[in-house]
C-alpha positions as a Markdown table, in Angstrom:
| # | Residue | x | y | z |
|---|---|---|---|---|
| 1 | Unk | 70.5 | -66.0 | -48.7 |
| 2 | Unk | 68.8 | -67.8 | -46.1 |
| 3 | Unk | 67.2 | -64.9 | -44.3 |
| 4 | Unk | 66.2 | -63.7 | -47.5 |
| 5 | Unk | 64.1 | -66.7 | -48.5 |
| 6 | Unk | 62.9 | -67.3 | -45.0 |
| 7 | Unk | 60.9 | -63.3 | -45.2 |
| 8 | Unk | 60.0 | -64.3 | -48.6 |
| 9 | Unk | 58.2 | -67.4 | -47.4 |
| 10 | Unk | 56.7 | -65.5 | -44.3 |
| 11 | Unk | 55.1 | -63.0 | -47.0 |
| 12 | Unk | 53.6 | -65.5 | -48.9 |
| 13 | Unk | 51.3 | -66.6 | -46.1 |
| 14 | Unk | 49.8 | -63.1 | -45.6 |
| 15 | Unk | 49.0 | -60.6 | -48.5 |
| 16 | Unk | 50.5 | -57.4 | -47.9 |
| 17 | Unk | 48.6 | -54.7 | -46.1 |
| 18 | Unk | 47.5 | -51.8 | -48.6 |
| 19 | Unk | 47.8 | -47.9 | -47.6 |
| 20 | Unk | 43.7 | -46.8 | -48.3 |
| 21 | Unk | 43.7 | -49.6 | -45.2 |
| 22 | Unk | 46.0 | -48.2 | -43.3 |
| 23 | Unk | 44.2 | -44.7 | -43.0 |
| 24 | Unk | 41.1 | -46.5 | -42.5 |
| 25 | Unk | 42.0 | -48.5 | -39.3 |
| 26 | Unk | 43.8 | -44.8 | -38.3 |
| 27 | Unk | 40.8 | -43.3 | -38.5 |
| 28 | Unk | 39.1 | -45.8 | -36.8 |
| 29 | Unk | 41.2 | -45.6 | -33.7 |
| 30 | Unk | 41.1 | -41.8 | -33.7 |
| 31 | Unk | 37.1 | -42.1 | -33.4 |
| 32 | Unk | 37.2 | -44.7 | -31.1 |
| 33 | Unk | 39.8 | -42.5 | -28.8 |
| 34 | Unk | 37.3 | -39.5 | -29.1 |
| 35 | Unk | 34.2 | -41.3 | -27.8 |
| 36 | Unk | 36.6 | -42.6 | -25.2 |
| 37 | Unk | 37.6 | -39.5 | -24.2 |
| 38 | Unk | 33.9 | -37.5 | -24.7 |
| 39 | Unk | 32.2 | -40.3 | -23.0 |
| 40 | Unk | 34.5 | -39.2 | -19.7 |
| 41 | Unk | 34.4 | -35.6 | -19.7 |
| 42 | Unk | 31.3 | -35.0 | -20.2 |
| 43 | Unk | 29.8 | -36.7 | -17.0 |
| 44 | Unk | 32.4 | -34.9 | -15.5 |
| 45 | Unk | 31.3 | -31.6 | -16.8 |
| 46 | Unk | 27.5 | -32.5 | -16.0 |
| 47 | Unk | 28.8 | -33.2 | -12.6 |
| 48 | Unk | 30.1 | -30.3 | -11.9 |
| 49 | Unk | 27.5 | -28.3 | -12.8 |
| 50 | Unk | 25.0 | -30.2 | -11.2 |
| 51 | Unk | 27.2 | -29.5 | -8.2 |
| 52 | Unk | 27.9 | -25.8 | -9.1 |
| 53 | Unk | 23.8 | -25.8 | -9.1 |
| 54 | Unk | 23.4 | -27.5 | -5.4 |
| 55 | Unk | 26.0 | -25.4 | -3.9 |
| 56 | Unk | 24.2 | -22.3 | -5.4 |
| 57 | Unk | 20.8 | -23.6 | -4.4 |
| 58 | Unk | 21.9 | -24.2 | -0.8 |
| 59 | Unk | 23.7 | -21.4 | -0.9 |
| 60 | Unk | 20.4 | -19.0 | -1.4 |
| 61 | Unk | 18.6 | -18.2 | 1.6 |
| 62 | Unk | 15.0 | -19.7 | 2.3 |
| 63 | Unk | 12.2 | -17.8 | 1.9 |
| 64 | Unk | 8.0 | -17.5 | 2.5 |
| 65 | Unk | 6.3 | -15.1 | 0.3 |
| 66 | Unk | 2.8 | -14.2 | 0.3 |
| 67 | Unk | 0.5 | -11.7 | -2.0 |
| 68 | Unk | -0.3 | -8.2 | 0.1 |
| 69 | Unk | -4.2 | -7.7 | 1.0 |
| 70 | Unk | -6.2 | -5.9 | -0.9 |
| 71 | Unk | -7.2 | -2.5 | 1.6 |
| 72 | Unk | -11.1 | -2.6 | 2.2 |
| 73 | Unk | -12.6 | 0.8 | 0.9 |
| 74 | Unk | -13.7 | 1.7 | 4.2 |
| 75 | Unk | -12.7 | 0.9 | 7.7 |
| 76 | Unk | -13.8 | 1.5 | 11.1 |
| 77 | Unk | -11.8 | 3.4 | 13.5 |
| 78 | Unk | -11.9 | 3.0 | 17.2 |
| 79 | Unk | -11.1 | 6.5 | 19.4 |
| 80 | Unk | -12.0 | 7.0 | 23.0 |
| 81 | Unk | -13.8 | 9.9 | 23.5 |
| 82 | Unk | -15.0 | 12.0 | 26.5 |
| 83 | Unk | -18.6 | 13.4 | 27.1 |
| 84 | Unk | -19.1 | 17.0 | 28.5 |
| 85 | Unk | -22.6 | 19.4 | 28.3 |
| 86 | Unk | -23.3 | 20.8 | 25.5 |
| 87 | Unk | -23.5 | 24.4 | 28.0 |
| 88 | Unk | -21.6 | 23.7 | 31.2 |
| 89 | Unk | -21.6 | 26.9 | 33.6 |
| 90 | Unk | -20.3 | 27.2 | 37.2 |
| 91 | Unk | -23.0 | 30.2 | 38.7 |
| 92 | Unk | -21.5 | 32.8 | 41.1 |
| 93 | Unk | -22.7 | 35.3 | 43.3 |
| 94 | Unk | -23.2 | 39.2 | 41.9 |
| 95 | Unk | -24.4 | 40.1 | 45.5 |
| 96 | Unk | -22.7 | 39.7 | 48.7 |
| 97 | Unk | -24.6 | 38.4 | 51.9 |
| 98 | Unk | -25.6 | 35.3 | 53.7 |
| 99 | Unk | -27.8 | 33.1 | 51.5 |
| 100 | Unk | -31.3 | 32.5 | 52.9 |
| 101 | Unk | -32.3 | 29.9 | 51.2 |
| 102 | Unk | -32.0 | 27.3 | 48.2 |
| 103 | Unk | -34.3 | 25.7 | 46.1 |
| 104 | Unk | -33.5 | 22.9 | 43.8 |
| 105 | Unk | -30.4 | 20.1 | 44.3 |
| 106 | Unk | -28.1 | 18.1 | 42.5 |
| 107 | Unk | -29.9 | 15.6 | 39.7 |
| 108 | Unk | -32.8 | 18.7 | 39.6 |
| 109 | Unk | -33.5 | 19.4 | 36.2 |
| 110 | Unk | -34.5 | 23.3 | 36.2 |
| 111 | Unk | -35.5 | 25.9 | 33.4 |
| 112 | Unk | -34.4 | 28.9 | 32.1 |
| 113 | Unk | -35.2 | 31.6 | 34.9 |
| 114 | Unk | -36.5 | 29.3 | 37.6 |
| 115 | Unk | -34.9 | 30.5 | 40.7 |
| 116 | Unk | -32.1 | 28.8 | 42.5 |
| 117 | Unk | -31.4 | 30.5 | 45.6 |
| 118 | Unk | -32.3 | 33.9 | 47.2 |
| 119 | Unk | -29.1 | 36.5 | 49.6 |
| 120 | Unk | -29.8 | 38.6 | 52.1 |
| 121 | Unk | -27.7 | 41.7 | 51.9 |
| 122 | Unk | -29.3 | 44.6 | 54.5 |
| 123 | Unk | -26.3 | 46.9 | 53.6 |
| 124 | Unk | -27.6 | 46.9 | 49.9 |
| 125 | Unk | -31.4 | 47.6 | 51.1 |
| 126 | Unk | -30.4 | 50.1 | 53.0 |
| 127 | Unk | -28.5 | 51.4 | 50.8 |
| 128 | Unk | -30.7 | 51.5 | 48.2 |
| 129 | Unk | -33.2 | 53.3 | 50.5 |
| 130 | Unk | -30.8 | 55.9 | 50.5 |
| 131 | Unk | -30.2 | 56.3 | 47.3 |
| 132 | Unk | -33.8 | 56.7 | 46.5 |
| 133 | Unk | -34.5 | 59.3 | 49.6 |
| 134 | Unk | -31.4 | 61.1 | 47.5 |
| 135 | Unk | -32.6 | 60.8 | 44.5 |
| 136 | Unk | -36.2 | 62.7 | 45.7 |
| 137 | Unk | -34.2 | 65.4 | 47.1 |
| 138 | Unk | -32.6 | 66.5 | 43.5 |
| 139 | Unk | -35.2 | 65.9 | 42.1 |
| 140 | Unk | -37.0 | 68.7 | 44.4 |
| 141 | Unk | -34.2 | 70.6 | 43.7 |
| 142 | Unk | -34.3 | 70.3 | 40.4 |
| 143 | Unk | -38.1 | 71.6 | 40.0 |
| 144 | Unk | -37.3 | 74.9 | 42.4 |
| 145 | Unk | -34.6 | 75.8 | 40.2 |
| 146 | Unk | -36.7 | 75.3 | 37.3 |
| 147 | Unk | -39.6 | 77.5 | 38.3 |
| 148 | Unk | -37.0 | 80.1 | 39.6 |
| 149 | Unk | -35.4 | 80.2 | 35.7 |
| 150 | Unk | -38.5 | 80.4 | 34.2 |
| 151 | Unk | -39.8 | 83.2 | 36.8 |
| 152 | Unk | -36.8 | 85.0 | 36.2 |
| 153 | Unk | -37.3 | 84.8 | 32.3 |
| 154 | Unk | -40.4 | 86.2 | 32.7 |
| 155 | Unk | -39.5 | 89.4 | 34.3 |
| 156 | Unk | -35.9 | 90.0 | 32.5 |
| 157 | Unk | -38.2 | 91.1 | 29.4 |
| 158 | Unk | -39.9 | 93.4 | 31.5 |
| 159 | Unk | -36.0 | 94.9 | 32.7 |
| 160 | Unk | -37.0 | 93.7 | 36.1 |
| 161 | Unk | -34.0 | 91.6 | 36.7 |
| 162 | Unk | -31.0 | 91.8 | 36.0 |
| 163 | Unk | -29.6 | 89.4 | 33.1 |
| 164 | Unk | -26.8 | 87.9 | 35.4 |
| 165 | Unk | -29.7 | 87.2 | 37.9 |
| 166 | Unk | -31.2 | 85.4 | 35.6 |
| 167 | Unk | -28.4 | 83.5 | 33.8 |
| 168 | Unk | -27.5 | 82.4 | 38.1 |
| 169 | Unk | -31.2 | 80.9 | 37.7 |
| 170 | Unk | -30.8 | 78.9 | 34.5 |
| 171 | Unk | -27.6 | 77.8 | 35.4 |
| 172 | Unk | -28.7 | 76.0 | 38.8 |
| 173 | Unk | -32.0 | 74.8 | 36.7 |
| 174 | Unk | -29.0 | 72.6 | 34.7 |
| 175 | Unk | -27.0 | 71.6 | 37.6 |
| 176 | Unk | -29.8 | 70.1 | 39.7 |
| 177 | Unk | -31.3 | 68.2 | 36.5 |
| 178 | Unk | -27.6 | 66.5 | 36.2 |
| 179 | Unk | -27.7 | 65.9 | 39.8 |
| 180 | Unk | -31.1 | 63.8 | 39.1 |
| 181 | Unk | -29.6 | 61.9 | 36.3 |
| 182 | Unk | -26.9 | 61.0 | 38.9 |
| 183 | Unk | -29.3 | 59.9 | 41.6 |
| 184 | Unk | -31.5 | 58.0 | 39.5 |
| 185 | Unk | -28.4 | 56.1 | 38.0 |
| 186 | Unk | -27.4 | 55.5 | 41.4 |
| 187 | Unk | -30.9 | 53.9 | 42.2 |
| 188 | Unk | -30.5 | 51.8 | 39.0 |
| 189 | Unk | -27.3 | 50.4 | 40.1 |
| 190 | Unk | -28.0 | 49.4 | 43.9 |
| 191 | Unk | -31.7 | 47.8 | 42.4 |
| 192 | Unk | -29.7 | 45.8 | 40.1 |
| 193 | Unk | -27.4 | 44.6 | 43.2 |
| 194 | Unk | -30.8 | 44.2 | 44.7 |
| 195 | Unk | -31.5 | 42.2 | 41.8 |
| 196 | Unk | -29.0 | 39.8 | 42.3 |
| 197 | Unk | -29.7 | 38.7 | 45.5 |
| 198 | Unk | -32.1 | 36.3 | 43.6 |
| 199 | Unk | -29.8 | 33.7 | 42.0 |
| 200 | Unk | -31.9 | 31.9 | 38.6 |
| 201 | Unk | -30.9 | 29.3 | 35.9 |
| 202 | Unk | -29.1 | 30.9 | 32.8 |
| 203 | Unk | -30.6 | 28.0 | 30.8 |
| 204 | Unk | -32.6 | 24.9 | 30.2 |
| 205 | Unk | -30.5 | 22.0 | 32.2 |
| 206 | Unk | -29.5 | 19.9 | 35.4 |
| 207 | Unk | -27.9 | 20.9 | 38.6 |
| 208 | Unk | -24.1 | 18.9 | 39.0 |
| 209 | Unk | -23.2 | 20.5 | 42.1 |
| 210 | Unk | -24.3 | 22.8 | 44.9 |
| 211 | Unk | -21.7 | 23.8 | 46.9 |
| 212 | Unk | -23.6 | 26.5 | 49.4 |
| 213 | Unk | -26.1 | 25.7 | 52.2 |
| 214 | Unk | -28.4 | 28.1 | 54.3 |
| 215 | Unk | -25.9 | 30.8 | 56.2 |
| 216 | Unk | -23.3 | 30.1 | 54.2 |
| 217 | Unk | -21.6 | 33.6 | 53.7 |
| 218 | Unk | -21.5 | 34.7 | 49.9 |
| 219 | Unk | -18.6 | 37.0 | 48.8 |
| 220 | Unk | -19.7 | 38.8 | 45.4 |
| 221 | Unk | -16.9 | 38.0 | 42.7 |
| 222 | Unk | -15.1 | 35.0 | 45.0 |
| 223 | Unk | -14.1 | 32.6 | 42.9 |
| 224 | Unk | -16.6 | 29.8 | 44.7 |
| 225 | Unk | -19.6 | 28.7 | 42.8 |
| 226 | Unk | -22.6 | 28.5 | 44.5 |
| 227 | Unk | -24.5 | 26.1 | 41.9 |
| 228 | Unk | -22.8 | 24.1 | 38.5 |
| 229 | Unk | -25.0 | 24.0 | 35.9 |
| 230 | Unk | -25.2 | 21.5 | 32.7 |
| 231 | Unk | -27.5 | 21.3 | 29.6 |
| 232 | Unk | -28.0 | 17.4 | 28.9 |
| 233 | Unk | -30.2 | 17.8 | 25.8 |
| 234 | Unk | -27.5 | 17.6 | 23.5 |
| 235 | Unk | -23.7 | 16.1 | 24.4 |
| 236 | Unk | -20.3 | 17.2 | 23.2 |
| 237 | Unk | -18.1 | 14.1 | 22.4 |
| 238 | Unk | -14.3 | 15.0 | 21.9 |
| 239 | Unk | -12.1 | 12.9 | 20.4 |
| 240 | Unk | -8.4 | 13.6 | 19.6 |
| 241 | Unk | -7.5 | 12.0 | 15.8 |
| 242 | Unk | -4.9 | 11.0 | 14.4 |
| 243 | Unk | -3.0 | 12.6 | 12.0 |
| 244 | Unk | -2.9 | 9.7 | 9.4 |
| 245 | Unk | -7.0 | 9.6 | 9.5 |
| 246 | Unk | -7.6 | 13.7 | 9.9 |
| 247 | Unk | -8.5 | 14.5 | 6.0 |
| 248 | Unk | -11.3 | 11.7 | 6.6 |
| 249 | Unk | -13.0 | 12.9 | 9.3 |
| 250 | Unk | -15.0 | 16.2 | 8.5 |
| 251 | Unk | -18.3 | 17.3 | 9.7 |
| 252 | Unk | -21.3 | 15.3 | 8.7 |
| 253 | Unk | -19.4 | 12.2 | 9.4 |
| 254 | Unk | -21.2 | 9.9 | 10.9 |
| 255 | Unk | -20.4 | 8.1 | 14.3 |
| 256 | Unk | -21.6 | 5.8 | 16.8 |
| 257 | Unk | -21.0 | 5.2 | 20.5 |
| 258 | Unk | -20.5 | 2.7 | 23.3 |
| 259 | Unk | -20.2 | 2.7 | 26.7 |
| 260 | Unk | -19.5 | -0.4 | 29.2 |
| 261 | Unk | -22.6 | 0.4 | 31.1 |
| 262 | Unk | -24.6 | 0.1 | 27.7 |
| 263 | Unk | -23.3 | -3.6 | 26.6 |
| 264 | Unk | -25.0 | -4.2 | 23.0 |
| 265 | Unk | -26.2 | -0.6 | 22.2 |
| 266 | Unk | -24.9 | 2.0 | 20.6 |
| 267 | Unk | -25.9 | 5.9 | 20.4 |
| 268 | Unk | -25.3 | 8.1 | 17.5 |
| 269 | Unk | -23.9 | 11.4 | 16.4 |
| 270 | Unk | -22.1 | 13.1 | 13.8 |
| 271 | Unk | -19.4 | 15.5 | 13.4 |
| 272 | Unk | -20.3 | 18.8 | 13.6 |
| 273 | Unk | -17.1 | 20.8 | 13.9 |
| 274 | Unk | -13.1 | 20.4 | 14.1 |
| 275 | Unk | -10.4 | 22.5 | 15.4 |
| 276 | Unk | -8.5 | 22.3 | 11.5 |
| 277 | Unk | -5.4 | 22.0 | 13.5 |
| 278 | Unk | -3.2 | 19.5 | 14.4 |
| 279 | Unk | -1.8 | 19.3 | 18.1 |
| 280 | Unk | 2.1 | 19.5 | 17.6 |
| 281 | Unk | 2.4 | 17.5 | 21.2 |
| 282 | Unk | 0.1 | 14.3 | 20.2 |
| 283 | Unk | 0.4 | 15.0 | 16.2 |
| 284 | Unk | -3.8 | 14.6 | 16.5 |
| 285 | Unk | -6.9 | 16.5 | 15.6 |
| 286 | Unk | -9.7 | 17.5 | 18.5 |
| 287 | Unk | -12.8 | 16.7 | 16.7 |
| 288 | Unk | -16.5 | 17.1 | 18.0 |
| 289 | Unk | -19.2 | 14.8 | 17.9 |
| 290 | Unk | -22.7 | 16.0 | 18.8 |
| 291 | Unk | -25.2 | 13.0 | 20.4 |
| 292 | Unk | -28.8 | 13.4 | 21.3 |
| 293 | Unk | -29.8 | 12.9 | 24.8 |
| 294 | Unk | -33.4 | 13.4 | 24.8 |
| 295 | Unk | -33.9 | 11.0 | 27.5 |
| 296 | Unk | -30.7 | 11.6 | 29.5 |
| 297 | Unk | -29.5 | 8.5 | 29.5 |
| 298 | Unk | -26.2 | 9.7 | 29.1 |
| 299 | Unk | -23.9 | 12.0 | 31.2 |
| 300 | Unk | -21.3 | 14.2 | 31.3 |
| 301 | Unk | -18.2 | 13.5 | 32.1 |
| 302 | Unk | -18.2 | 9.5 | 31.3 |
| 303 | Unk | -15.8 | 7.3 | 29.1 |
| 304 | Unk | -17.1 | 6.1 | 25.7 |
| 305 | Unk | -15.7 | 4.7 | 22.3 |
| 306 | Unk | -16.4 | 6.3 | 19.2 |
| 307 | Unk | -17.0 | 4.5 | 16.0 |
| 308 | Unk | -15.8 | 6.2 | 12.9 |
| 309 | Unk | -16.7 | 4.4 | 9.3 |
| 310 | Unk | -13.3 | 6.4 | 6.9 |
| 311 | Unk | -13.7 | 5.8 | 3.4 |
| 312 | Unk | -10.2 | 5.3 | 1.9 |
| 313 | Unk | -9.2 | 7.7 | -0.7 |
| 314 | Unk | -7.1 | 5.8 | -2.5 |
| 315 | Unk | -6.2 | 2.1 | -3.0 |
| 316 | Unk | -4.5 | 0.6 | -1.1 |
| 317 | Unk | -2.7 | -2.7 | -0.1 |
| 318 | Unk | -2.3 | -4.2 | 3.7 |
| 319 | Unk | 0.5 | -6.0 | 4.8 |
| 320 | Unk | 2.4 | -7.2 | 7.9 |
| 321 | Unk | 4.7 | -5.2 | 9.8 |
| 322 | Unk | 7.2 | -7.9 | 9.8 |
| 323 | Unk | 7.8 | -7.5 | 6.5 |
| 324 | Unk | 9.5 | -4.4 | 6.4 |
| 325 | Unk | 12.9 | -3.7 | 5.9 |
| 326 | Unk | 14.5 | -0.3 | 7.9 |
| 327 | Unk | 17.9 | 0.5 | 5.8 |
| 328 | Unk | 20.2 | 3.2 | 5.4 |
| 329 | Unk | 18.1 | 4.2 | 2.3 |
| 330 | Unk | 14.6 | 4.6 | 3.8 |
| 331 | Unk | 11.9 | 1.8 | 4.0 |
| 332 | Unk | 12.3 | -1.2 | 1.9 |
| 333 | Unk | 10.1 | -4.3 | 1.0 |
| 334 | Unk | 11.9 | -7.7 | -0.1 |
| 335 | Unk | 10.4 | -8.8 | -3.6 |
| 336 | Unk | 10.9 | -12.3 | -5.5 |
| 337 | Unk | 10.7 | -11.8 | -9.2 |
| 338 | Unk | 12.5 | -15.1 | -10.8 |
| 339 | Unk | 13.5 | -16.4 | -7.8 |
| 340 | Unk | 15.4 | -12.7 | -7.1 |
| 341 | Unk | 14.9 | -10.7 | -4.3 |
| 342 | Unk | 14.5 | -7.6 | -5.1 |
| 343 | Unk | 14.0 | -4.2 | -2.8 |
| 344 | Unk | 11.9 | -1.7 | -3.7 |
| 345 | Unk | 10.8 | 1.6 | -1.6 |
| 346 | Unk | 7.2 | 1.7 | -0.4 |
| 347 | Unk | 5.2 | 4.7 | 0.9 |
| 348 | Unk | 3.0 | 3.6 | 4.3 |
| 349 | Unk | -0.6 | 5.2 | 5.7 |
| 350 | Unk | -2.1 | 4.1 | 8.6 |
| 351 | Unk | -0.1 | 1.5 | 10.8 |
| 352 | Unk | -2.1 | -0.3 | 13.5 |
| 353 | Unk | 1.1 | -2.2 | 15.3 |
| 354 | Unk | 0.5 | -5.7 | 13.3 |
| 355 | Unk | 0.0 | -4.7 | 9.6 |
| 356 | Unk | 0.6 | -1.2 | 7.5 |
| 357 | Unk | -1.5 | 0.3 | 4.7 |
| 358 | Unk | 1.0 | 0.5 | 1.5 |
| 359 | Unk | 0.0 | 3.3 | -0.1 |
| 360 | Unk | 2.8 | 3.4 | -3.4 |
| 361 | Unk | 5.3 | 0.9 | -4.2 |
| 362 | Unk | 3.5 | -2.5 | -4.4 |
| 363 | Unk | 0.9 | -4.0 | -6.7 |
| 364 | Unk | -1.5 | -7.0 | -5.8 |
| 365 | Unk | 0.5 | -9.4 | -8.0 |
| 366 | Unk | 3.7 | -8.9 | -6.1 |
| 367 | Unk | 5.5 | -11.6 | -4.1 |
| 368 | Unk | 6.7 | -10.2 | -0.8 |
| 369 | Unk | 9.1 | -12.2 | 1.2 |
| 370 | Unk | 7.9 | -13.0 | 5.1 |
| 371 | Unk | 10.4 | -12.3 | 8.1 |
| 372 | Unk | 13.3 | -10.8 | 5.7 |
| 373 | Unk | 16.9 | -11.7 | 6.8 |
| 374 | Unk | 18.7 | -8.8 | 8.0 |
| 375 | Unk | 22.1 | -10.2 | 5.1 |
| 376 | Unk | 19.2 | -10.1 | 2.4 |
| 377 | Unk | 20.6 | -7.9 | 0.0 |
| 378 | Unk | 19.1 | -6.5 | -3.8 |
| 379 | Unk | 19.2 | -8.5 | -6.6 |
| 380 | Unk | 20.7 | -11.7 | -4.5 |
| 381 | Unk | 19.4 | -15.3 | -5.6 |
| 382 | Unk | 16.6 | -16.8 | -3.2 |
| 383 | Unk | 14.6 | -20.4 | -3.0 |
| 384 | Unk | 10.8 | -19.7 | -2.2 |
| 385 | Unk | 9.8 | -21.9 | 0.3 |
| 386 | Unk | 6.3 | -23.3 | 0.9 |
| 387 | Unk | 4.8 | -22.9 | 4.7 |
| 388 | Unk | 4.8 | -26.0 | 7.2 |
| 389 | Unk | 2.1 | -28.0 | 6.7 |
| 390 | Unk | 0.9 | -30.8 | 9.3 |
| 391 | Unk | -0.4 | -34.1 | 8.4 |
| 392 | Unk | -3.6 | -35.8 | 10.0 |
| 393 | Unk | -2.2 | -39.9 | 10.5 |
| 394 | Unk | -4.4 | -42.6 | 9.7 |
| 395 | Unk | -4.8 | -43.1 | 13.4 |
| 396 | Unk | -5.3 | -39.7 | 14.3 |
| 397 | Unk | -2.2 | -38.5 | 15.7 |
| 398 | Unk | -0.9 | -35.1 | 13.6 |
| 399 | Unk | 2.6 | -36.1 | 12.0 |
| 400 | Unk | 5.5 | -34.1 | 12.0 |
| 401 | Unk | 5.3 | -30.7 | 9.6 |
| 402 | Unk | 6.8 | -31.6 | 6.2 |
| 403 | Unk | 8.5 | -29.4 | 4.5 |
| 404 | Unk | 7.9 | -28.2 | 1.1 |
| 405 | Unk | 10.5 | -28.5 | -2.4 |
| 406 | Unk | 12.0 | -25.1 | -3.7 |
| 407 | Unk | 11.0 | -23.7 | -6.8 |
């Protein structure tokens, strides 16, 4: 009884505690719990992928990119090239003997049928003295037997010869007038030996070399030259192509010359002709250049460069040889599109040992990644990079290269 009245009297200092209460202050501590327990995990989450994100970042290699060079439409290509004669003939002997004399030297510039030298050959006189003392005989001969046919003619149509006597008569008439055809051929051939004891110039041009002097004994058809002969009016220029810049250069192209001993000039020329082949051993095409040389300032046999202006045929971009990747696959070039590399094949030109034309495969807006890692692989995340850049301190001193934020 006293417990009893001692709860009652507890309860009537505090009004009871209602169930609609109850639920709310539950519902209260559930929300409270949630924030509790959102407000922790999600810094934790954001931490993590903040995390996630730097260890990717760090994780992708560095890179520079650049945009490829647009190709110029033309360019000028450097060849050496060597100058010979337009006509270049060595001059032999036709007669033998022991030249008598000589008339012009080397540097002489001599024309077309000037003589150069003079042989004596007494074997050949005489021997041509012979033939024409031989050649009087049947022709003697060959009038006797004439008049004896044409006597006996006569009297066979009176019956008084016989017919065999007169077909003896007309047969000797035709062997002696052969026998003067081969005399007089005979005479023809020893005074065109005769003939060529008087050495002249097949052309227009300039003695090179004279390699005989007065006694000198002269063998016909020895392989020794007794004069060298050049045309300087006009000079041959060969020059070996090429393959990558053969479709380009065609006759009519133009091209220009120098020479070390020339500094600040050039000479002209075109192309007049090419051999349409190209050299299996140096993969190049001969091409010939024709250059005035009115005034001979120029001479066979030197050094020059040749100038060629080659208009591209197609579009093209330029860019460094660095940049090229050499896989399994064939050539590659390293892309960034959204911060991806990406390899994609490329088809090259003309490659001058620093930078390569790109003829298919790249377009002026592309992003080509400088120095590729070997480990660079397709499709793999990258952070583009920008170049070193050095500072000019207030004081004048250059500061340290700073280097740039990823993108």
């Amino acid at each position: 009884m006293t417990q009893q009245s001692h709860s009652q009297s507890q309860n009537n200092g505090k009004p009871p505690i209602s169930g609609g209460k109850a639920i709310l202050l539950l519902l209260v501590v559930l929300v409270v719990a949630v924030v509790l327990a959102v407000t922790g995990i999600i810094p934790r989450l954001r931490a993590r992928t903040t995390l996630q994100q730097q260890t990717n970042s760090l994780a992708a290699p560095d890179v520079l990119v650049d945009h490829p060079l647009q190709g110029a439409p033309s360019q000028e290509v450097v060849l050496p090239g060597q100058m010979q004669a337009y006509i270049d003939s060595p001059i032999y002997a036709r007669a033998s003997g022991y030249l008598k004399k000589w008339y012009f030297d080397i540097g002489a510039h001599v024309k077309q049928g000037q003589l150069l030298a003079t042989i004596e050959s007494p074997e050949v006189d005489q021997q041509l003295a012979q033939a024409r003392a031989d050649l009087g005989t049947a022709q003697a001969n060959a009038a006797n037997a004439k008049i004896q046919s044409v006597r006996y003619q006569d009297l066979l149509k009176g019956n008084a010869v016989s017919q065999q006597d007169t077909d003896n008569f007309v047969t000797a008439q035709a062997a002696t007038t052969t026998q003067v055809k081969s005399a007089q051929a005979n005479v023809d051939r020893l005074e065109q030996l005769v003939g060529f004891e008087s050495v002249y110039a097949p052309f227009d041009g300039i003695v090179t070399a004279r390699n005989v002097d007065i006694g000198t004994l002269i063998d016909a058809g020895a392989a020794r030259e007794l004069f060298h002969l050049a045309s300087e009016n006009v000079l041959r220029v060969y020059v070996n192509v090429p393959q990558p810049y053969s479709l380009a250069t065609v006759p009519g192209v133009s091209a220009s010359l120098t020479l070390a001993e020339f500094p600040g000039r050039t000479f002209q020329g075109k192309i007049v002709r090419t051999a349409k082949a190209i050299d299996p051993a140096s993969r190049t095409l001969l091409v010939e250049v024709d250059v005035p040389n009115s005034k001979g300032e120029l001479f066979p046999g030197a050094f020059t460069q040749v100038h060629f202006k080659i208009n591209n045929p197609r579009p093209s971009l330029i860019i460094p040889v660095s940049t090229l990747m050499f896989r399994s696959e064939g050539l590659r070039v390293a892309l960034v599109r959204n911060n991806i590399a990406k390899l994609v094949p490329i088809t090259i030109g003309r490659d001058d040992g620093k930078t390569v034309e790109v003829i298919e495969g790249l377009q002026p807006s592309d992003l080509v990644i400088q120095n590729p890692p070997d480990s660079l692989i397709d499709g793999e995340a990258v952070r583009i990079i920008q170049p070193q850049k050095q500072t000019t301190e207030p004081g004048g001193g250059t500061a340290p290269p700073s280097q740039g934020g990823g993108k």
